[in-house]
N, C-alpha and C positions, 0 to 999 in steps of 0.2 A: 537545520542542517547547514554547517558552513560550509563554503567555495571552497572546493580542491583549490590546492599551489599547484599554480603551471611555472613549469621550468622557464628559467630566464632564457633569452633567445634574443645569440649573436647572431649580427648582419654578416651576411655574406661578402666576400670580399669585393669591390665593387659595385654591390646592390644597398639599395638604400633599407633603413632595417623598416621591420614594418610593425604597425601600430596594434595590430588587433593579430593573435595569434590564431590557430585551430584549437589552439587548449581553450584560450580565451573563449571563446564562442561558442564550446562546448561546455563549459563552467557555468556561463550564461543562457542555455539554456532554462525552459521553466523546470522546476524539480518536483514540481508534484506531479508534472507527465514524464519525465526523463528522467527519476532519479539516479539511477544506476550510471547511467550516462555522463551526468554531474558529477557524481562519488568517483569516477576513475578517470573522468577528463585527464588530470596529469600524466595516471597510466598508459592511456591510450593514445598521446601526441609524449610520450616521454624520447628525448632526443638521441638514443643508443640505440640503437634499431635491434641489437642482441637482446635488449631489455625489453622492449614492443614482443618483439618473436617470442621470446621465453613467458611473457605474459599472456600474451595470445595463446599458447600452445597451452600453460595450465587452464587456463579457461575452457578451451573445448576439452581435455580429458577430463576437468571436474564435469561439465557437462553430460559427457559418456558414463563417467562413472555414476551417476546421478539418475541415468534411464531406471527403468522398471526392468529388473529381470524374470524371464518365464520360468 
């Protein structure tokens, strides 16, 4: 399986930029325990927060939709 792309990531104005990201280190995780986690690294540290929210919110309604109905 290859490493998600993490979004390049500008320094803040005045802070110094920093070397090791959250995407980073979730990419790096092990992937035979965290696959999933690996596979959407970029998703889930992705830098639009509109993008985060709307990815998050399909997720849990595939989830819902995905339960067992009676």
């Amino acid at each position: 399986m290859s490493r998600p792309r993490c979004p390049p990531r500008s320094p803040r104005a005045g802070l110094p930029a920093r070397t090791s990201t959250t995407c980073d280190r979730l990419a790096a995780l092990p992937a035979d325990e965290f696959p999933h986690t690996v596979a959407l690294a970029g998703d889930l540290t992705a830098p639009d927060l509109d993008t985060r929210f709307e990815f998050a919110l399909d997720r849990l309604l595939d989830g819902i939709a995905a339960l067992p109905r009676s």
